[in-house]
N, C-alpha and C positions, 0 to 999 in steps of 0.2 A: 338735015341732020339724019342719021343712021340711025335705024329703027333698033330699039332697042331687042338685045338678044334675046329670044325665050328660055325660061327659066322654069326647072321643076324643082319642087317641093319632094324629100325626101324624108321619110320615119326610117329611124334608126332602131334597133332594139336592142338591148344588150341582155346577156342569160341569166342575173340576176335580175331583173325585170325593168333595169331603167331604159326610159327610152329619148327619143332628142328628134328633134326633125332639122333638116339641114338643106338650105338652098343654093342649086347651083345652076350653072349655066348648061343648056341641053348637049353644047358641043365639050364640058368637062369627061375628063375620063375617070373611071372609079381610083387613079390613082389621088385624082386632086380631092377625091369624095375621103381618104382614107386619110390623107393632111389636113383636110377641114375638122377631122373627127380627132385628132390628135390634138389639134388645139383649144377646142372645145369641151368637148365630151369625156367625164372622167375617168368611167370605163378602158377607151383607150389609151388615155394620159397614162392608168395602171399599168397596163399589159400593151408593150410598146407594139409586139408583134401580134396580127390579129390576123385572119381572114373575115371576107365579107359575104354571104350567104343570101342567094333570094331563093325559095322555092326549094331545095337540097341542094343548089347548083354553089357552085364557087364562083364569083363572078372577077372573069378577069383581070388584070390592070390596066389594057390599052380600053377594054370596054366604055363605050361613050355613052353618056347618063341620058340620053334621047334615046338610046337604041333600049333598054330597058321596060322589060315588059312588067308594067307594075300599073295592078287597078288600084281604085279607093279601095282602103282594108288591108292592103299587103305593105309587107314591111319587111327591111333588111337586116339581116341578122348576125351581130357582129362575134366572134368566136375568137377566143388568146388561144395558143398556141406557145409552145418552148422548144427551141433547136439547140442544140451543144457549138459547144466551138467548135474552130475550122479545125477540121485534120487533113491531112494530107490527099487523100484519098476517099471516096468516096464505100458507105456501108457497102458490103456484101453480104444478099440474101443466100444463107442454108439453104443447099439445093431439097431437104426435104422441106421448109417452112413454102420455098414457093410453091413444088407440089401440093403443096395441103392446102395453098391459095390460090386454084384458078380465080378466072376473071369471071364477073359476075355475069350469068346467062342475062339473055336477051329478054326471057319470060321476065324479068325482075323491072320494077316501073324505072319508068325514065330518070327519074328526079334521084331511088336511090343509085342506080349503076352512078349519075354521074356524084356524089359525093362518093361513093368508096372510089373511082379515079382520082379524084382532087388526096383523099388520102393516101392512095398507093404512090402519086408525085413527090409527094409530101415525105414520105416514106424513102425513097431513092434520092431525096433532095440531102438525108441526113448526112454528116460528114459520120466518117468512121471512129468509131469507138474501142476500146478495150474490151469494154462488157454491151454486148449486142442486146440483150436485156435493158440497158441502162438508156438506150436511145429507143430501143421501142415503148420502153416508161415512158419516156418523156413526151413522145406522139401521143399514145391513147391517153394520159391525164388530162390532155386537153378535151373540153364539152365537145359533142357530137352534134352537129349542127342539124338542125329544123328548119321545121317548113314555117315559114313565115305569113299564111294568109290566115287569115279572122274571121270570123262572124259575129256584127253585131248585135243586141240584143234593140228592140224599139223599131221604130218606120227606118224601111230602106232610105238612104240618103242623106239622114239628119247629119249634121256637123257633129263634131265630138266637142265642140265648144260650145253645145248646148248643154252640156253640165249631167247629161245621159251616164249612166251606168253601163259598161260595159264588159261581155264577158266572152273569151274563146277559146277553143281547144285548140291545140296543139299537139301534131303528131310527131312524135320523134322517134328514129330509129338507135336504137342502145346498144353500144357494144359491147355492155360490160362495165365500164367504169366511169367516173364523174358525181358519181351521188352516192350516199353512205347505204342504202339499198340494192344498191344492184353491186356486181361480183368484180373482185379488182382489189391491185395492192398497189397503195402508194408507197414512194421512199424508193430510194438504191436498194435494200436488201435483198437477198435471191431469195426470198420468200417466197414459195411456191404462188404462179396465181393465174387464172385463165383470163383469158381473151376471146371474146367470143367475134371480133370484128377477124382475127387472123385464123384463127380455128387451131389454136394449139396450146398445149398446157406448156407455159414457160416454165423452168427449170425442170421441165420432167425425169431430165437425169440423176437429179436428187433424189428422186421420191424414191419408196421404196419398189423395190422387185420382187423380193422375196413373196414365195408363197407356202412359206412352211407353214401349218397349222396351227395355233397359238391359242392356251383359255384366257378369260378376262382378265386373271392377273397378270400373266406374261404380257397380255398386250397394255395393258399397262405401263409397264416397265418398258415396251415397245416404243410406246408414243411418247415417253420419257425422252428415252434417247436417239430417238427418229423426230415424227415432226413437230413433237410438241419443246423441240429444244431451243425455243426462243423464249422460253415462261409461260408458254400459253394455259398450262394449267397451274394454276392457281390455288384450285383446295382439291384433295381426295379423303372423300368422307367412306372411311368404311360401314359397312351394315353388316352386322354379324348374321350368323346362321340362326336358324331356328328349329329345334328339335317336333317330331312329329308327338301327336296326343293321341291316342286311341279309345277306343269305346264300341263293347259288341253290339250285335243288331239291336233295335231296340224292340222292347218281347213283346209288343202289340200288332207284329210282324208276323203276313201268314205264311205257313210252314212253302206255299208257293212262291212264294216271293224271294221268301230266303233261299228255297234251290234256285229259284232265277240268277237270284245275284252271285252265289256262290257258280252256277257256271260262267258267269261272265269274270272270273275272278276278284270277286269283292266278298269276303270275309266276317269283316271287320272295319268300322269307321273312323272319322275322323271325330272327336268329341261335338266340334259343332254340330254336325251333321246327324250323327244319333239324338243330340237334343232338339234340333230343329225339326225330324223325322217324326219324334214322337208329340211333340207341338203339334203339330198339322193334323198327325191322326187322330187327334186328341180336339180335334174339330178349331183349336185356338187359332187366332190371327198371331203370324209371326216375322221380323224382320232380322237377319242375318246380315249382319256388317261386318264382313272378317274380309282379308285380304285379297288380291288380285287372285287368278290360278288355285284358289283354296279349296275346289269342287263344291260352290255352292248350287249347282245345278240336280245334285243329286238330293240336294235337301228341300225339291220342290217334287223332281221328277220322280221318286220312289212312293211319297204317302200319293202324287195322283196317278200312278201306274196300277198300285196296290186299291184304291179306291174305284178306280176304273174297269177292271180285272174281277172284281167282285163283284159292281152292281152293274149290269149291262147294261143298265138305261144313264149311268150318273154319265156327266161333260167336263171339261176343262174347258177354262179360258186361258191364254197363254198371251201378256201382252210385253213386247219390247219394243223400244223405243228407234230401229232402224229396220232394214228389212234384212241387211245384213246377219245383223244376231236372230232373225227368226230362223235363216236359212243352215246357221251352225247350229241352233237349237232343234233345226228336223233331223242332222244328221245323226246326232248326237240319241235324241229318242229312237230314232228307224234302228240304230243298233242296240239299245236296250231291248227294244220291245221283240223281238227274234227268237228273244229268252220266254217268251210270255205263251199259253197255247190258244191265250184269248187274241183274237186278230184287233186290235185296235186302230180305226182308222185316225190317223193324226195329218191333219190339213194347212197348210198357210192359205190365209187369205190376206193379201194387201193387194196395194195398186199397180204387180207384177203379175197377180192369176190370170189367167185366160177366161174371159167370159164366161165361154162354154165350159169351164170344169165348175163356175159357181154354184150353177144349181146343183151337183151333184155335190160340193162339200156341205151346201146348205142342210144337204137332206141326205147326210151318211156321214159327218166328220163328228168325233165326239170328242178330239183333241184338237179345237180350233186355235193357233197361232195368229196372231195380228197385230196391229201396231194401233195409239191411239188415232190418227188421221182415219184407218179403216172405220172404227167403232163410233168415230165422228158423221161421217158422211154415207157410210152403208146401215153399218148393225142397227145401230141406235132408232135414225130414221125409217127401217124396216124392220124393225124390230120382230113383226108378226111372220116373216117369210122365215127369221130365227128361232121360230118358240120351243122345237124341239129342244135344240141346246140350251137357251135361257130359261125353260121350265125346271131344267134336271143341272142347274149347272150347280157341281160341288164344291170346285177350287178358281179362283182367280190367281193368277201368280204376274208379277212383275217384276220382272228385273231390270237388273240397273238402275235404281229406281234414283239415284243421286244425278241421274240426267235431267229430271222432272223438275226443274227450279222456272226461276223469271217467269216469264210470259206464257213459255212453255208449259210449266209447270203449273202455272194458273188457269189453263184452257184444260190442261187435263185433268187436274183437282178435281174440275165441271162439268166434263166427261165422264170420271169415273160417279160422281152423286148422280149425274144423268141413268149411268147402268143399273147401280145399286136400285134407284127409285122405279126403273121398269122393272127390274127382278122381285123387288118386292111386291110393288101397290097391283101388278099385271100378273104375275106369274108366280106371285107364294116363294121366294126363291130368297136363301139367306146363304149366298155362297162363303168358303174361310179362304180367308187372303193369307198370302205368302211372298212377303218382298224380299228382292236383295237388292244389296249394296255392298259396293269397294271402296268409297273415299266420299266419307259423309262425319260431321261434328255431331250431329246432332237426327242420328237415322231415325229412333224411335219419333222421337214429336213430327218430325218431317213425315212420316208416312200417315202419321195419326192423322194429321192435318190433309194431307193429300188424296186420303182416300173419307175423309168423316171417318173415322174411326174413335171409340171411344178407349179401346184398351188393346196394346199390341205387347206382345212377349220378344225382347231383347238379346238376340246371341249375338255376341261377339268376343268372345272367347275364343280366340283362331287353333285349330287342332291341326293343321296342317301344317305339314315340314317348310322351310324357305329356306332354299341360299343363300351365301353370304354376295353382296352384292357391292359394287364399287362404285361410285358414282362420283365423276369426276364434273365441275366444274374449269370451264375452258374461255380464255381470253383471247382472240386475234391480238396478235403483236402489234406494238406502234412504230409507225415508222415515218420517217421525213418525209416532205413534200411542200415544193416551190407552188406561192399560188401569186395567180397576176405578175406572172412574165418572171426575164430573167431578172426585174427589179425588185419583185415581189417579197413577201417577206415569208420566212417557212415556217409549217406549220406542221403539227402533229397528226395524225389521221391513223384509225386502227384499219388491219387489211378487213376484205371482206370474209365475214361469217360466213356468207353463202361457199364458198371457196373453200371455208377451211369443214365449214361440214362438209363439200364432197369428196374431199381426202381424206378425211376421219371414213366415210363411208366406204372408200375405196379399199384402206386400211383393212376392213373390217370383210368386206367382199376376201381380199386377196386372200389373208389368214382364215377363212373358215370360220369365221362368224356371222352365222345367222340375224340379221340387221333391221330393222325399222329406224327411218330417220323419217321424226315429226315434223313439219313445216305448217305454217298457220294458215297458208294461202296457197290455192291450188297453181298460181306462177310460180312459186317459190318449189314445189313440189319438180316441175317441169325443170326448172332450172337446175335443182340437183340432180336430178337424172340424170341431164346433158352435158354437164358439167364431168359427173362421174363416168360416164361410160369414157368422155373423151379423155379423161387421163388412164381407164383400164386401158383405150387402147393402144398406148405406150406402155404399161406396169403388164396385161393383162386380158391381151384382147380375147382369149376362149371364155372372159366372163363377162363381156359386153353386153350381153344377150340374159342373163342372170338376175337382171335387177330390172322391176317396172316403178311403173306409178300408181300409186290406187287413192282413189278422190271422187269426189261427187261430180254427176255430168255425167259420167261412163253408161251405157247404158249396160243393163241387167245382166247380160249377157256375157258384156266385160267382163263386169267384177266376180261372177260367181266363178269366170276362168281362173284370174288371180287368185282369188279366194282357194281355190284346189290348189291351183300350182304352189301357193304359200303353205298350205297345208299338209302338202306331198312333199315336201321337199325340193322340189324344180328350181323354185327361185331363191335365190341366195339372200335377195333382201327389197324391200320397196321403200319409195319416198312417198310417203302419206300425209296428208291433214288428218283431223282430229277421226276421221269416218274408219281408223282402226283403234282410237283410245280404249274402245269399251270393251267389252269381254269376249267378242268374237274368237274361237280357238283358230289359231293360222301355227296351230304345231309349235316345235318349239323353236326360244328367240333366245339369241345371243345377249346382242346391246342394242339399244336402242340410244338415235343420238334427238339431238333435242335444240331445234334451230330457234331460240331465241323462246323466254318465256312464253309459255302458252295461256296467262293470262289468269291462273291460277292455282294456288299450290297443290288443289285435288286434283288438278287435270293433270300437272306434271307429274306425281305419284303414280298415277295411274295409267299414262304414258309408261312412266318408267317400269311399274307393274309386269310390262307386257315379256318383259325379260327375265329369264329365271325361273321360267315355270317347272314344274316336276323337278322341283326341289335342286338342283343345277345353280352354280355359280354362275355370275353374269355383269354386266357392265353395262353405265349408262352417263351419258356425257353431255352435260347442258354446254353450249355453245352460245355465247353472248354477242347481242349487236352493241353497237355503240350508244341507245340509249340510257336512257338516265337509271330506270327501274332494273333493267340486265346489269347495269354495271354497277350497281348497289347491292345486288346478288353478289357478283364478282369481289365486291369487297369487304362485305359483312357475311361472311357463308352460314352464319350462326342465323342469322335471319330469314332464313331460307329453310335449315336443316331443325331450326328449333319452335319455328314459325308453327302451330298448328292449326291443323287443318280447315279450311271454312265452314261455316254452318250452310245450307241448302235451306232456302226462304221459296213461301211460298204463300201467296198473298190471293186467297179465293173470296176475299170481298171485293175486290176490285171492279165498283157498278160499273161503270160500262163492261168490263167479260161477261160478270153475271147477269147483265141485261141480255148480251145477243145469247148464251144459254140458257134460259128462261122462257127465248121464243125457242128456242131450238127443243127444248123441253117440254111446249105446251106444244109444236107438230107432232113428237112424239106419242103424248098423250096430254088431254086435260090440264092445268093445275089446278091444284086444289090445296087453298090457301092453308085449310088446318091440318092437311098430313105433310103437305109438301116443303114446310119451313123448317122440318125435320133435316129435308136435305141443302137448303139451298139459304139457311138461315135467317134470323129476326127482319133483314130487311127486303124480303120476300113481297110485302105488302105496297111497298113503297115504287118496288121495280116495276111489277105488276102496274101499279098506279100509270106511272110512265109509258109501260110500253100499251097500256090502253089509251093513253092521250097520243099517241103517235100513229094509233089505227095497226097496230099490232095485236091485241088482243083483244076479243069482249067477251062480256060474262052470258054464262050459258042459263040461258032463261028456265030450262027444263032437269030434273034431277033431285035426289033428296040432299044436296048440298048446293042448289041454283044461285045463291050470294056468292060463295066464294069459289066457283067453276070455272076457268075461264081457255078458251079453247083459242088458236092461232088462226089471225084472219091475214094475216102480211102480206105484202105485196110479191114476196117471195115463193116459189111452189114449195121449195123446200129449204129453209133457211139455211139451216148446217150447210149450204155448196157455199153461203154466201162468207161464212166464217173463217178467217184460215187460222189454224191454232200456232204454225210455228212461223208467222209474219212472213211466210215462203210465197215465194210467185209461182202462181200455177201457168202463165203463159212462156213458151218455153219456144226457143230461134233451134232447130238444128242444122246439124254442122255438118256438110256432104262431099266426102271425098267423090270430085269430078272425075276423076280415073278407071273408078271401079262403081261408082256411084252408093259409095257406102256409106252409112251413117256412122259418124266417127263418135259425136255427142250431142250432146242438148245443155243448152247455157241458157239459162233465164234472162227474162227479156232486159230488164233494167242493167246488165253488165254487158247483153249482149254488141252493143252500140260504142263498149269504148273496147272490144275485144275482138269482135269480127267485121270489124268495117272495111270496106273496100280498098284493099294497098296492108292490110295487116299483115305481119307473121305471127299466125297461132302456135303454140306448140299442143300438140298428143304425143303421150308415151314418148317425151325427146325431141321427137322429129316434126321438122317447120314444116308449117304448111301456108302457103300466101293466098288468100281471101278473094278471090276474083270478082266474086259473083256477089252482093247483098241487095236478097229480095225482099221489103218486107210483104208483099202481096201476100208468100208461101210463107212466110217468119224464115227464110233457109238461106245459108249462107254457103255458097259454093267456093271450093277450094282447091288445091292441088299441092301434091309434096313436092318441094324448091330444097337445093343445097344452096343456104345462105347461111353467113356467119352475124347474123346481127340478129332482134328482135325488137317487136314496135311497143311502147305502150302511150298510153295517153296522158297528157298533164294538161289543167283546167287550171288558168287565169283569170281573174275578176280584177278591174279596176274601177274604181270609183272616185266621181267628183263628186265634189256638194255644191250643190245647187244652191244657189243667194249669198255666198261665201263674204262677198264685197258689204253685201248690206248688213250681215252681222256682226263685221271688222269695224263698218262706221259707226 
């Protein structure tokens, strides 16, 4: 008898995650593997036409299922696909679309060169169409095919029919479109929409060219009858103007001060700011909540200039919550103080000073700026290397102090009683605090609580002038789209938001508006960048160069360039996450556009804040993705516009925070139960209890209060490093352009692993750069800049059996 023919066992996957295993014979060819999968597998049954995928590869149809390189763990990856009817003649590619698409270099891995092949065949395979547009839809809607190998979780080898849990990543290269996240327009209409697999903005002949000048209103009425002429705006809420309040110096003011200001051209005040001004001097605690742009800066920095200037020995403490706003907060004093004939040294210290210049700010700054992490982990803990400034300090000032919420907000609550209680119980020191806030419900009690405070003085009576401001509300259009094959049934799908904010940005570049577009996530940030330059340079290419990126990562260096060039004028506009919400001054701002809720309505406010300032009309455009919370904005505007604003919680009981500051309090100094529950409240006693049963604290034998003494014995040299307040990773991968050997950035480690892995395209500032090199030995990941049109991210799958399934069904 004839030995029977060997046979292999084949895993199938399909891209909504079903999978099917199929046996065939070794001398079968993938085309009998793709008729086995038609009759079986429903995936296929859907979507009649399909390619088959191992590894990025296409795998032929005469290819024989023995020659197939496939170990345990890998699997083939089945992909639909849509072609038009026959026409006559086969597409002709735009002699500039194929310039704009060489062949993919050699540097690019093996796996992607060969799927962008399988798709440029794909692409010449199409028959000719009417609308050239309408057959390139129809290619990129279909999934972009992955890499099909796995890792599983448990002992190498186990069978999967042991009932194991399994979980893998999956690296896929994105074009652009297939998920309601990434950038792309479904449907026939010439809706503008990029492609990042072909590298060109489709319909770019639609867009606009024009680059005549425009204010917010005319662009309005612009994006009316340009690109918002498919409905996409939905509501425009006007805001009216705001007349200005005045108020003269206030008369506790010395006759120096007032020449000071009068030469720098200041007069005359804003109402807030004369009642804040004289609040301060007036030794009261006080919190000023008035609007974005309102010049509350001047209602901290005049009574501690003027307090400063007079007692040579008094200090400021100056605390904000990035390093950002400290660095617009030195510019901002260096030019006041010029006015002054007292030299006043004003210093930042955070985690950007130079070693070497600490001891000298230690021991010569009387206007110290810093952030709470610094006062965490330096001030606090060496408190004694600071005593000059903490002996003599007069003013605490915080601003932004509506950043200060959650966890955040709860470590620093226990930071700032940790100061107060060394300035007091140490150093006789009872400094007057001065908060501000832009976008706060409830500013007074929130400060009160934030800092123990027992009584805080209220401005919010806004005296400063505001523009009338336009704020539009914007919808991506809906448009058809064929899903599972020509059989499939259609379905509705909105285009991509990312797409349509980088034409709202474009818009706004071309016409001479000065621009901020939000994004929640530093990809989304890259991605409108890339997006946007590559339609200026069709609309606009001498403003390709005009607009960056500004986000966390960048090193110090970076940002403080941006930050000028934003501030001078240089750059027309940047794609930002949240790290420009806050009051940083970057000059003045047009519109600001607004890539999908930011998650709450202070932030958007204050987002939109950032437009308008110095009294100037101005425009702001929320942009909605397709879920559920954006498009309930989109349909209830009153919910949004009439919604008010959150209250700022802040929860300083929280025992476990107050435990690990408690140790961090007694390295500091001592507790001592009967003064110290002053700061740290009634359950002082109880924490205390705790962290002495843990071998964190014991009580000090010696002293005229030796009961209730108890000094830090921890395992720790110095707790506070062990602490982090804002749940941030201090272990940090950087990013080294191989070319030049430059540090491009620093990405924290837990993201670094699905962002710079070996075969990645990162993007900086736009531009791809492909990951060669991932050390962790160094944490550094080696790079180089590639002209590709695609980019990688990562998707994580879990599948799970249960285990004894049979024995609970009996």
């Amino acid at each position: 008898a004839p030995m029977a023919q060997e046979e292999r066992e084949l895993q199938v996957r399909a891209l909504d995650g079903r999978s099917t295993a199929v046996t065939l014979a070794a001398a079968a060819s993938v085309r009998d593997l793709k008729a086995a999968l038609r009759g079986s597998f429903p995936p296929a049954q859907i979507s009649n036409s399909f390619h088959l995928f191992l590894k990025g590869a296409k795998l032929r149809l005469e290819a024989e299922i023995g020659s197939l390189a496939i170990v345990k763990g890998e699997f083939i990856v089945l992909v639909p696909f849509t072609r038009k009817s026959a026409q006559p003649s086969p597409v002709a590619m735009p002699a500039e679309e194929q310039s704009a698409n060489p062949p993919i270099s050699q540097e690019v891995a093996t796996g992607a060169n060969s799927a962008w092949q399988d798709i440029m065949n794909d692409l010449s395979s199409i028959p000719n169409s009417t609308n050239a547009d309408d057959a390139l839809k129809d290619l990129y809607s279909s999934s972009t095919p992955c890499s099909g190998s796995y890792a599983e979780d448990g002992s190498a080898g186990k069978s999967p029919s042991t009932g194991c849990s399994r979980k893998r990543r999956k690296l896929c290269k994105e074009n652009g479109n297939g998920s309601s996240d990434t950038p792309g327009v479904d449907g026939a209409s010439k809706q503008p929409s990029m492609n990042k697999k072909s590298g060109f903005v489709r319909s770019a002949a639609s867009s606009c060219h024009d680059k005549h000048p425009l204010g917010p209103a005319e662009m309005v009425e612009h994006l009316k009858n340009g690109l918002g002429k498919e409905g996409q705006i939905v509501h425009i809420e006007e805001i009216p103007c705001r007349r200005a309040s005045y108020s003269e110096l206030p008369r506790d003011l010395s006759e120096v001060m007032r020449k000071a200001l009068e030469s720098i051209g200041i007069s005359r005040l804003y109402s807030h700011q004369s009642e804040a001004i004289q609040s301060s001097i007036s030794g009261k605690h006080v919190v000023v909540a008035t609007s974005t742009s309102s010049g509350k800066s001047l209602c901290y920095n005049i009574p501690v200039l003027e307090s400063l200037s007079q007692d040579l020995m008094s200090c400021a403490l100056y605390i904000f919550p990035t390093k950002a706003l400290a660095q617009d907060q030195l510019r901002t004093i260096v030019e006041m103080k010029k006015a002054f004939h007292t030299d006043i040294n004003v210093s930042i210290y955070d985690g950007d000073t130079p070693r070497e210049d600490r001891l000298w700010i230690r021991d010569n700054a009387r206007l110290l700026i810093t952030n709470p992490d610094m006062l965490h982990v330096s001030v606090l803990p060496c408190h004694s290397q600071f005593q000059r400034i903490l002996s003599n300090l007069r003013y605490i000032v915080i601003d932004e102090a509506h950043s200060y919420k959650g966890v955040f907000g709860c470590h620093t609550a226990l930071i700032l009683r940790r100061l107060k209680r060394i300035c007091s119980n140490i150093y006789g020191c009872h400094p007057t605090f001065t908060f501000c806030t832009a976008t706060s419900a409830n500013p007074r009690e929130h400060v009160m609580e934030l800092a123990k405070l027992d009584n805080v003085g209220l401005i919010q009576n806004d005296g400063s002038p505001c523009g009338s401001k336009y704020f539009l509300l914007w919808n991506p259009p809906l448009h058809m789209k064929k899903e599972g094959g020509s059989q499939g049934s259609s379905v509705t799908r909105r285009s991509s938001p990312i797409v349509e904010v980088s034409y709202l940005f474009s818009e706004m570049v071309q016409h001479g508006l000065r621009c901020i577009a939000f994004c929640k996530t530093r990809k989304l940030c890259e991605l409108v960048l890339s997006y946007t330059r590559e339609i200026l340079e069709v609309t606009g290419k001498e403003l390709v160069d005009s607009i960056c990126v500004y986000r966390a990562g960048y090193i110090a260096e970076d940002r403080r360039k941006i930050e000028a060039d934003l501030f001078e004028g240089k750059l027309c506009g940047v794609a930002a996450t949240n790290a420009l919400e806050l009051g940083i001054d970057v000059g003045h701002i047009d519109a600001t556009l607004h890539l999908g809720f930011p998650g709450s309505v202070a932030s958007l406010w204050q987002q939109a804040g950032r437009s308008g300032r110095r009294a100037k009309q101005s425009l702001a455009i929320y942009v909605a993705f397709e879920g559920p919370l954006d498009q309930y904005f989109m349909k209830s505007p009153d919910k949004l516009f009439g919604k008010p604003i959150e209250h700022c919680q802040v929860d300083s009981h929280n025992p476990k925070v107050l435990g690990q500051h408690i140790a961090c309090a007694a390295y500091e100094h001592p507790i001592c139960l009967q003064y110290d529950e002053n700061h740290f409240g009634s359950t002082l006693d109880s924490i205390v209890t705790t962290l002495k049963d843990k071998g964190f604290l014991v009580n000090n034998p010696s002293g005229p209060f030796s009961s209730t003494m108890w000094n830090y014995i921890g395992p720790e040299k110095n707790p506070s490093q062990t602490v982090s307040i804002r749940a941030i990773e201090h272990d940090k991968y950087k990013v080294i352009d191989k070319l030049n050997n430059r540090l491009l950035e620093e990405i924290e480690e837990s993201k670094a692993f699905f962002q710079v892995y070996e075969g990645a395209i990162y993007m900086h500032q736009g531009v791809n750069y492909l990951v060669e090199e991932f050390d962790l030995s160094s944490r550094t990941a080696f790079c180089r800049k590639v002209d590709v049109k695609y980019y990688t991210k990562t998707r994580d799958y879990t599948d799970i059996n249960v285990l004894g399934g049979d024995f609970v069904c009996s």
